[in-house]
C-alpha positions as CSV (number, residue, x, y, z in Angstrom):
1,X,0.0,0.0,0.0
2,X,2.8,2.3,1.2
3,X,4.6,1.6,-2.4
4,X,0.9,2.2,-4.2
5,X,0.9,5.6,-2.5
6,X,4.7,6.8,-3.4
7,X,4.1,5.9,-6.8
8,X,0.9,7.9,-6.6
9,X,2.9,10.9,-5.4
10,X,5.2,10.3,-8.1
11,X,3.6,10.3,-10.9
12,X,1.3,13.5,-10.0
13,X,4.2,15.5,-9.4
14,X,5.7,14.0,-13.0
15,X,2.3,15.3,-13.8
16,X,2.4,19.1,-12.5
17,X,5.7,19.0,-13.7
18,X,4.6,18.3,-17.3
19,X,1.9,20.8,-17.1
20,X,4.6,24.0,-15.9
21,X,3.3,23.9,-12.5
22,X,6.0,24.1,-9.5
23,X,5.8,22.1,-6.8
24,X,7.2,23.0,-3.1
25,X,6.6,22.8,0.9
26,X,4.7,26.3,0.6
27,X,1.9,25.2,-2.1
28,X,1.2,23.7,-5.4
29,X,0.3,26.6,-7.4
30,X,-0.2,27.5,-11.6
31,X,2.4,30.2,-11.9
32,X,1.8,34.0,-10.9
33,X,-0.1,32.4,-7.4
34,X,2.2,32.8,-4.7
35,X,2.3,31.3,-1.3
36,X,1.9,33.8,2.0
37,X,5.3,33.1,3.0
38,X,6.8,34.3,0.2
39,X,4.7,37.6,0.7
40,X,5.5,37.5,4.2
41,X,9.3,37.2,3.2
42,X,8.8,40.0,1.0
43,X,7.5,42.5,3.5
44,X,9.9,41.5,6.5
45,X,12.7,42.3,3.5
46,X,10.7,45.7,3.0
47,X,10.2,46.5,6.5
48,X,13.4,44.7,8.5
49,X,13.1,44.0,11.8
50,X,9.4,44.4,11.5
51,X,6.7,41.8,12.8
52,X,3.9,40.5,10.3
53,X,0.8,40.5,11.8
54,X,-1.8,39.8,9.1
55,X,-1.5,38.3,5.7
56,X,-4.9,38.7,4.0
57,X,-5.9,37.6,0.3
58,X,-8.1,40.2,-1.2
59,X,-9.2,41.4,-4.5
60,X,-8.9,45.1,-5.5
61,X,-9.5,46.7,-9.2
62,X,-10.0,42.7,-10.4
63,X,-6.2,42.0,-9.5
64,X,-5.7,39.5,-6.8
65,X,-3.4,41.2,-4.0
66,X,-2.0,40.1,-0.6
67,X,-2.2,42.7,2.2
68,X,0.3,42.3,4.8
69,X,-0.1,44.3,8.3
70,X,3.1,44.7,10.2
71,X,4.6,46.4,13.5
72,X,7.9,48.2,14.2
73,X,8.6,50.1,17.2
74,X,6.3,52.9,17.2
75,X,4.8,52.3,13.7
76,X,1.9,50.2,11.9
77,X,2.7,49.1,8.2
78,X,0.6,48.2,5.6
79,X,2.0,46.9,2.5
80,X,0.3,45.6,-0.8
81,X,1.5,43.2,-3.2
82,X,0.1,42.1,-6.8
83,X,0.1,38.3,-7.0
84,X,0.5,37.8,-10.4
85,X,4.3,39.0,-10.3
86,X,4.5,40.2,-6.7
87,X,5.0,43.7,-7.3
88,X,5.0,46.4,-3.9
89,X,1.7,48.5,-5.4
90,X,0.9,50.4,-2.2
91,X,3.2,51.1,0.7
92,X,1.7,52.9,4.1
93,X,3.2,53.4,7.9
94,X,1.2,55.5,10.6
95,X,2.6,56.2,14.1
96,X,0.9,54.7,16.9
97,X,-1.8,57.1,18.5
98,X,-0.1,56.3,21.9
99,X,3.3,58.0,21.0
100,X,1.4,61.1,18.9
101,X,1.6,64.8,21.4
102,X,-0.3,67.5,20.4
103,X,2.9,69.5,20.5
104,X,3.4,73.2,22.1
105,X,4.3,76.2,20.2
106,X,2.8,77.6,17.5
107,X,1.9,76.0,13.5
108,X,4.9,75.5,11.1
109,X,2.7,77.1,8.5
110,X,2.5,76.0,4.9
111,X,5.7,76.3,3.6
112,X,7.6,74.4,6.1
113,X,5.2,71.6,5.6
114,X,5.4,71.8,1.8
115,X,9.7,71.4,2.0
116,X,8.9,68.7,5.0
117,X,6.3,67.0,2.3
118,X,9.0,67.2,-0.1
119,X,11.8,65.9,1.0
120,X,9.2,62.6,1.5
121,X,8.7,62.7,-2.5
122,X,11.6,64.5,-3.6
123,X,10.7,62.9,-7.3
124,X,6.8,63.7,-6.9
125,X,5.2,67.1,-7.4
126,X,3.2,68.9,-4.8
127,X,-0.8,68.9,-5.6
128,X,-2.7,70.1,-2.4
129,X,-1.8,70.9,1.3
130,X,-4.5,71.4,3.7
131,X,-4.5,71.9,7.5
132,X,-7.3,70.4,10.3
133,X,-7.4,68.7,13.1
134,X,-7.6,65.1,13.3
135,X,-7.8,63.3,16.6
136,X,-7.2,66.2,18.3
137,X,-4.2,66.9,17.2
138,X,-3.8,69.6,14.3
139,X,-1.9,68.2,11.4
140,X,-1.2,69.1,8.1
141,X,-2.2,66.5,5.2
142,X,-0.3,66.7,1.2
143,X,-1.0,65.2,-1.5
144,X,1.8,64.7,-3.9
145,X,2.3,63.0,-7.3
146,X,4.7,61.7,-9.3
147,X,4.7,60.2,-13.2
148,X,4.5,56.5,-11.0
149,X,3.0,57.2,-7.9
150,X,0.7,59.1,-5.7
151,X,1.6,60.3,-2.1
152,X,-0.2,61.2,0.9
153,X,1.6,62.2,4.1
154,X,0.1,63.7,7.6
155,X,2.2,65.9,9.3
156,X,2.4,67.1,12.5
157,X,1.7,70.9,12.4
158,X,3.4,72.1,15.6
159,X,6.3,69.5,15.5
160,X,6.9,69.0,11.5
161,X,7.2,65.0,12.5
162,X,5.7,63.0,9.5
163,X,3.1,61.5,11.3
164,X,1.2,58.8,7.8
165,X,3.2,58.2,4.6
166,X,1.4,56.5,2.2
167,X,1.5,55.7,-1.5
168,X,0.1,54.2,-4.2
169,X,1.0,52.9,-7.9
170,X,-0.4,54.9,-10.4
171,X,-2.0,52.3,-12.9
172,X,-1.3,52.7,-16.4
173,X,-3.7,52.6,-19.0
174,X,-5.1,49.9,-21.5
175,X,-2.3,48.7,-23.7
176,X,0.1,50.0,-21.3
177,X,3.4,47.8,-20.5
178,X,6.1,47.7,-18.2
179,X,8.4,47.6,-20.5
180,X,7.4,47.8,-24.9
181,X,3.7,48.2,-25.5
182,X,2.6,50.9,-27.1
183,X,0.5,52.4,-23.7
184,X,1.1,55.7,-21.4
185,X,5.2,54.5,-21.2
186,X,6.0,54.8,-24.4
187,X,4.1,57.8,-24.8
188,X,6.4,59.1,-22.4
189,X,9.5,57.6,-23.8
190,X,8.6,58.9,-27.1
191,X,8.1,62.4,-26.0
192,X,11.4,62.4,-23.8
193,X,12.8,61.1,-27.4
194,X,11.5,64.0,-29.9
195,X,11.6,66.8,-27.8
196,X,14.2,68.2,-29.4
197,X,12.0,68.1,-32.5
198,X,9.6,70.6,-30.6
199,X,9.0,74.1,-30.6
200,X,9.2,75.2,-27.4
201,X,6.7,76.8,-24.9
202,X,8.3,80.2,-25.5
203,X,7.4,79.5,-29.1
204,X,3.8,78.2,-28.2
205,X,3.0,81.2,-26.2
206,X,4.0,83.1,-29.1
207,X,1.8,81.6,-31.1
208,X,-1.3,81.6,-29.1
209,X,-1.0,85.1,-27.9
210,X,-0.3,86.0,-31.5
211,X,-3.6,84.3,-33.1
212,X,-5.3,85.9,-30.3
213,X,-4.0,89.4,-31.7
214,X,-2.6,90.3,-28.1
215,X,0.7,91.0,-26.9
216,X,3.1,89.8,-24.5
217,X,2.5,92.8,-22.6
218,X,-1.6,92.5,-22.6
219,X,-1.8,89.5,-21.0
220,X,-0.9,87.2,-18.1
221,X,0.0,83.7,-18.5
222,X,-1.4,81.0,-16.0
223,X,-0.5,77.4,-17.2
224,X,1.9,76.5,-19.5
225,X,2.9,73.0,-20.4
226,X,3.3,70.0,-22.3
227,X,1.0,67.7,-22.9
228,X,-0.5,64.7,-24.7
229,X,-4.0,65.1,-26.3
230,X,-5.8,62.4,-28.7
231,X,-2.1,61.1,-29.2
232,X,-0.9,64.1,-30.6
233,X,2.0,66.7,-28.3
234,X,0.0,69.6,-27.8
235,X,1.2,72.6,-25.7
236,X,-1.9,73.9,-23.3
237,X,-0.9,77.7,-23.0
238,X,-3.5,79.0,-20.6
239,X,-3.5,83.3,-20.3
240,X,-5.9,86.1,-19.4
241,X,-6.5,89.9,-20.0
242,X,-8.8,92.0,-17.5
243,X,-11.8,91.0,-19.5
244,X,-11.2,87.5,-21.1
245,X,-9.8,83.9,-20.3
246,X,-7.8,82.3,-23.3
247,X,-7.1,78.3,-23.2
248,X,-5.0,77.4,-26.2
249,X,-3.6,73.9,-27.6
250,X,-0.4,74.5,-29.9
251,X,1.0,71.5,-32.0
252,X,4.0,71.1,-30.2
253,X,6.0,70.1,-33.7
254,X,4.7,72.6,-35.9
255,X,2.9,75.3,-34.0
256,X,-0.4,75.5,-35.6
257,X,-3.7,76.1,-33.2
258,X,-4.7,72.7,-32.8
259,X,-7.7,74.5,-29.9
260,X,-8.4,77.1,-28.5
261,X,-11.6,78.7,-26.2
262,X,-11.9,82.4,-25.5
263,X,-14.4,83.0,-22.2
264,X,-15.5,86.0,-20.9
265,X,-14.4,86.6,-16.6
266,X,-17.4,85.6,-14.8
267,X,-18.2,85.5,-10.8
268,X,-15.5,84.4,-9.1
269,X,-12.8,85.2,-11.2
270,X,-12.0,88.7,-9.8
271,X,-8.7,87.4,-8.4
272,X,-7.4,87.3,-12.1
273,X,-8.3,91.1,-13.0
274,X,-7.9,93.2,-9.9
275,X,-4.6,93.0,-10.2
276,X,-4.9,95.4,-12.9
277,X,-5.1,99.1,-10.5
278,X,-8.0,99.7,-12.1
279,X,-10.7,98.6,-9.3
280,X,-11.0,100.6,-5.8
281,X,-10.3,97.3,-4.3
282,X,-12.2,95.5,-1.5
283,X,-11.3,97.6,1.6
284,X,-12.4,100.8,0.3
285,X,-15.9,98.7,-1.4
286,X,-16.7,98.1,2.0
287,X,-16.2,101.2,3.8
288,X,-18.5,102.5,1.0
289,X,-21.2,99.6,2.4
290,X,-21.2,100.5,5.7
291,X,-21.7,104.3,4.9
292,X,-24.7,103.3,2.8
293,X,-26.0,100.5,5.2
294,X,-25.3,103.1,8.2
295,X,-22.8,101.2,9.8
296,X,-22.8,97.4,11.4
297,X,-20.5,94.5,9.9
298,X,-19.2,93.1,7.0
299,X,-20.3,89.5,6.5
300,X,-20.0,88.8,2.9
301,X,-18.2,90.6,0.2
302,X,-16.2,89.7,-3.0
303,X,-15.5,90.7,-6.8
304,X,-17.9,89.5,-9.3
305,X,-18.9,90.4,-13.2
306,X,-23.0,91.8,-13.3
307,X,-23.9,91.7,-16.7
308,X,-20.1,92.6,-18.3
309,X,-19.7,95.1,-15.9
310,X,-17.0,94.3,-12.5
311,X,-18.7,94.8,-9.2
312,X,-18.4,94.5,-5.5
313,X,-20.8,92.7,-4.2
314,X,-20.8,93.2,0.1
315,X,-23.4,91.9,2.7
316,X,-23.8,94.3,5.8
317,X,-25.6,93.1,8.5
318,X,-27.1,96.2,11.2
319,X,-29.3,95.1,13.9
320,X,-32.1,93.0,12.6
321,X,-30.9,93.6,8.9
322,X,-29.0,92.4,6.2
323,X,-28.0,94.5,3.3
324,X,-26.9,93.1,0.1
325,X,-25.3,96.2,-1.8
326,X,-23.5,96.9,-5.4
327,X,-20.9,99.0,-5.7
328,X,-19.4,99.8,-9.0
329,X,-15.5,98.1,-9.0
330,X,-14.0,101.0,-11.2
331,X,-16.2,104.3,-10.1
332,X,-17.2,102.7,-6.2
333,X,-20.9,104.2,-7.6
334,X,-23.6,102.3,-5.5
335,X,-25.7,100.7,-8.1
336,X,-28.3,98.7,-6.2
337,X,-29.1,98.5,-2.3
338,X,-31.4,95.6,-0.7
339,X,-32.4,95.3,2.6
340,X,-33.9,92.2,4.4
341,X,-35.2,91.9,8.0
342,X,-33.6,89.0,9.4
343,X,-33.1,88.6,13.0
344,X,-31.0,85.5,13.5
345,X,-31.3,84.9,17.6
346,X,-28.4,82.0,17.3
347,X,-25.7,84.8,16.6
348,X,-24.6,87.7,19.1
349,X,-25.4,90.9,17.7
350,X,-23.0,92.9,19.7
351,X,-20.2,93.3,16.9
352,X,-17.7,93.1,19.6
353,X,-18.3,89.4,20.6
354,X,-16.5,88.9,17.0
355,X,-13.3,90.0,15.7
356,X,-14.9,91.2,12.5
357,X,-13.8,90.5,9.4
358,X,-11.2,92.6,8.3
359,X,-9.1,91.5,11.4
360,X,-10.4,87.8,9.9
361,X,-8.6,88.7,6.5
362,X,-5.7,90.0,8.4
363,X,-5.3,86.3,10.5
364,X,-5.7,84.4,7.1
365,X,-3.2,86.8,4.8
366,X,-0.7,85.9,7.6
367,X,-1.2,82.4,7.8
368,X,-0.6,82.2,4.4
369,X,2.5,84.4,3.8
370,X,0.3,86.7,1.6
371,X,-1.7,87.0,-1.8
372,X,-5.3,88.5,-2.2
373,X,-8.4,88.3,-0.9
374,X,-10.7,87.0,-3.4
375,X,-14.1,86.2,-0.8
376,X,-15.2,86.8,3.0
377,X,-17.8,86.2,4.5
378,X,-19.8,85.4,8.1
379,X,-21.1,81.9,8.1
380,X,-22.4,79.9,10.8
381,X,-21.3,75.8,10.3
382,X,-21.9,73.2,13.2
383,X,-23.6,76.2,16.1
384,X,-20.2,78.0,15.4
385,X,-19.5,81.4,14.2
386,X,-16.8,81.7,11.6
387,X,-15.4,84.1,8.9
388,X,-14.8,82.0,5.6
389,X,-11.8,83.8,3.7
390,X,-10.8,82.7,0.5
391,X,-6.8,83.7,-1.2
392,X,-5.5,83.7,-4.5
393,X,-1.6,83.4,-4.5
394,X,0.6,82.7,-7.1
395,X,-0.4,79.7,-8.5
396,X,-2.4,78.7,-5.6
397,X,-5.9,79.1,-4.0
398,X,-6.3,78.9,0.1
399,X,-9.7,78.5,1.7
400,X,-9.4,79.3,5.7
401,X,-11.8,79.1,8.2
402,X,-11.6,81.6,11.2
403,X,-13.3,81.7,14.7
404,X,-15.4,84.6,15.2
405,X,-15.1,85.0,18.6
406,X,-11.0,83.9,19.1
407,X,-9.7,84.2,15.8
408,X,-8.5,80.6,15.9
409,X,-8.1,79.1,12.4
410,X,-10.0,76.1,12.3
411,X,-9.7,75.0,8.6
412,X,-6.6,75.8,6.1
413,X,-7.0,73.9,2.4
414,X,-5.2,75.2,-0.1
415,X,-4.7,73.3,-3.9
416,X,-3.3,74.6,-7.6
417,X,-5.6,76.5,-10.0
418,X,-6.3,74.5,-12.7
C-alpha cells in the first residue's frame, strides 16, 4: 500500500511537472499564485526587523493582492502586493496614536510643511496641502504625485514629524506595459525622445498670444505645459487679459492652433483682473457699504462680473438687517441696495463678541504668507461662528476658516488652480 501511494505521489508531481506547474513545501500553485510566505518574506525584506501581523488575500480593481499588516517600534505598516508578479503596489506606515503629542508652540505654517512633504517625495510634485485637526491633534495633510505614484503624508503641524506616509502605484492605462507596449510609457518615452523636434513653450506662447492678436504685454499667462491630447504633443498655454480667459492647444512640432476657447471673466474670477489698478479694491468697497447700510459689519463681500460690468458685491448686516449692496469696481458708484429683516437669535449681535472681518482677513493673509483676498464672509457651520476667507496666491488658492469669537483658524485647504 505504502509503495501504491509513493508511486501515486510520483507520478502527480511528474504530472504538474509536465503541465509548468511548480511544486514545493509552501503550495502547489499555476504560476503567478504565490504562497503567503513568500509575501510574508517579502515585506519582512521591505520592512526589516518588523513583525507580520496579518497576511490577507483580497481582491482590488479585479487583480488578486496580498495585504500584509506589520509592526515596528512605534509604527503600523501596511504593505500591498500584486500576486501575479509580486509587485509592492501600495506602501503605508502610521505612528501609533499612543506616542502622537499634540505638540506646544505655534503652526509650522505651509511652507515648512510643503519642504517637510517634499523631501518625502523628492521625485513627486506637490498637488494640495491642507491643514485640520484630526484626533485632536492639528496636522497638516499633502498630496503629492509623481509620473508613477501618488503620495499622501500627515504631518504634525506644531512638531513637523511625519506622522502617515502613504503611496500608491499609479496604474497605467489599457495597452500599457512595463516595458514595450505601445500604452502611457512609451508615450512618455517617445516624448522624452522627440523633444528636441519641438517648438518650445516660449514658441507656443507666441503663437497663441499671437492668433489671439494680443501682446506679450496684454496679458498674463497662467498654465503653461506640455501635454499629450488624442495622441498628438499639444502645448496647453493657458492666459488672461482683464476682461477675457484664453485656453490654447499649440502642436507642439509645428505650432499650428490645434484648440483654443476664448471665455469672458465671470463670478469668481476677480482674483485674475484686480490685479490690474483699475478697481478701488475690497477695503475701500466696503467702507463705501457701511456708509450706505449706516454702519454694522461686514459678513460677505467679494468681486464678481453683473452683466459685463466688475462689481463688488458686500453683505452688511445692522441690527435686525442684512444689506446686500453693489458698488461699482471702477467708479465705487452704488448701483443697487437691498435690505432684508432678518433677526437670526443664534448669533450675538453685539459686533464686539466677534473680531470682524477685516481683522479675519488679516489672520488668514498671515497664515498664508500673503496673496489677495478674493471672498469673505460670516457663516455659521456646526452652532459655530466663523469668517470664511478665501486667497489667490501665485499659482495657488487657500480657503481658511476663522473663529469669530477667538480668531483661531479652524480649517486651512489650499490646492493649484487648474
Amino acid at each position: 500500500m505504502k509503495v501504491c501511494k509513493r508511486l501515486g505521489t510520483m507520478i502527480l508531481a511528474l504530472c504538474l511537472a509536465t503541465a509548468g506547474i511548480a511544486v514545493s513545501p509552501d503550495t502547489v500553485s499555476a504560476k503567478g499564485i504565490v504562497s503567503e510566505r513568500q509575501v510574508k518574506k517579502l515585506a519582512k525584506q521591505a520592512v526589516k526587523g518588523a513583525d507580520v501581523v496579518k497576511v490577507e488575500k483580497d481582491k482590488e480593481k479585479n487583480e488578486i493582492v496580498y495585504d500584509v499588516e506589520l509592526r515596528k517600534a512605534k509604527k503600523e505598516y501596511d504593505l500591498v502586493y500584486r500576486a501575479s508578479d509580486l509587485k509592492l503596489i501600495s506602501y503605508k506606515w502610521e505612528m501609533k496614536s499612543k506616542y502622537v503629542k499634540k505638540g506646544k508652540g505655534g503652526l509650522i505654517g505651509d511652507g515648512k510643511a510643503k519642504t517637510l512633504a517634499k523631501k518625502q517625495a523628492k521625485d513627486a510634485k506637490l498637488t494640495s496641502i491642507s491643514q485640520k485637526r484630526s484626533n485632536g491633534i492639528d496636522v497638516y495633510k499633502a498630496k503629492l504625485k509623481s509620473d508613477s505614484r501618488k503620495y499622501e503624508l500627515k504631518i504634525h503641524a506644531r512638531t513637523g514629524a511625519v506622522l502617515e506616509y502613504e503611496w500608491d502605484a499609479i496604474a497605467k492605462t489599457a495597452g500599457s506595459k512595463d516595458k514595450g507596449g505601445n500604452g502611457e510609457q512609451d508615450s512618455k518615452n517617445d516624448t522624452d525622445k522627440d523633444k528636441k523636434d519641438y517648438i518650445g513653450i516660449e514658441a507656443a506662447k507666441d503663437a497663441a498670444v499671437s492668433d489671439a492678436g494680443l501682446s506679450f504685454e496684454d496679458v498674463r499667462f497662467t498654465k503653461a505645459k506640455l501635454d499629450c491630447e488624442d495622441g498628438i504633443m499639444v502645448y496647453e498655454i493657458k492666459f488672461c487679459t482683464s476682461d477675457y480667459k484664453y485656453e490654447y492647444e499649440i502642436d507642439a512640432l509645428t505650432g499650428a492652433v490645434h484648440d483654443k476657447e476664448v471665455k469672458r471673466c465671470h463670478a469668481g474670477s476677480g482674483d485674475d483682473i484686480e490685479h490690474t489698478g483699475r478697481y478701488i479694491g475690497m477695503e475701500q468697497a466696503e467702507k463705501i457699504a457701511l456708509e450706505e447700510a449706516g454702519g454694522g459689519r461686514i459678513i460677505k463681500s467679494k468681486l464678481d462680473m453683473d452683466d459685463g460690468i466688475a462689481v463688488y458685491e458686500v453683505e452688511v448686516a445692522e441690527g435686525n438687517y442684512e444689506y446686500e449692496i453693489k458698488i461699482h469696481a471702477e467708479t465705487g458708484t452704488v448701483l443697487k441696495v437691498e435690505r432684508e429683516y432678518k433677526p437670526c437669535p443664534d448669533v450675538p449681535q453685539e459686533p464686539d463678541d466677534y473680531i470682524g472681518l477685516e481683522q479675519a482677513k488679516r489672520i488668514a493673509l498671515e497664515a498664508v504668507g500673503g496673496g489677495r483676498v478674493v471672498k469673505a464672509e460670516f457663516d455659521m457651520e456646526d452652532g459655530q461662528p466663523m469668517y470664511e476667507i478665501e486667497i489667490a496666491e501665485g499659482s495657488w488658492e487657500y480657503e481658511l476658516e476663522i473663529h469669530a469669537v477667538t480668531g483661531d483658524i479652524l480649517k486651512n485647504e489650499m490646492e493649484a488652480e487648474d
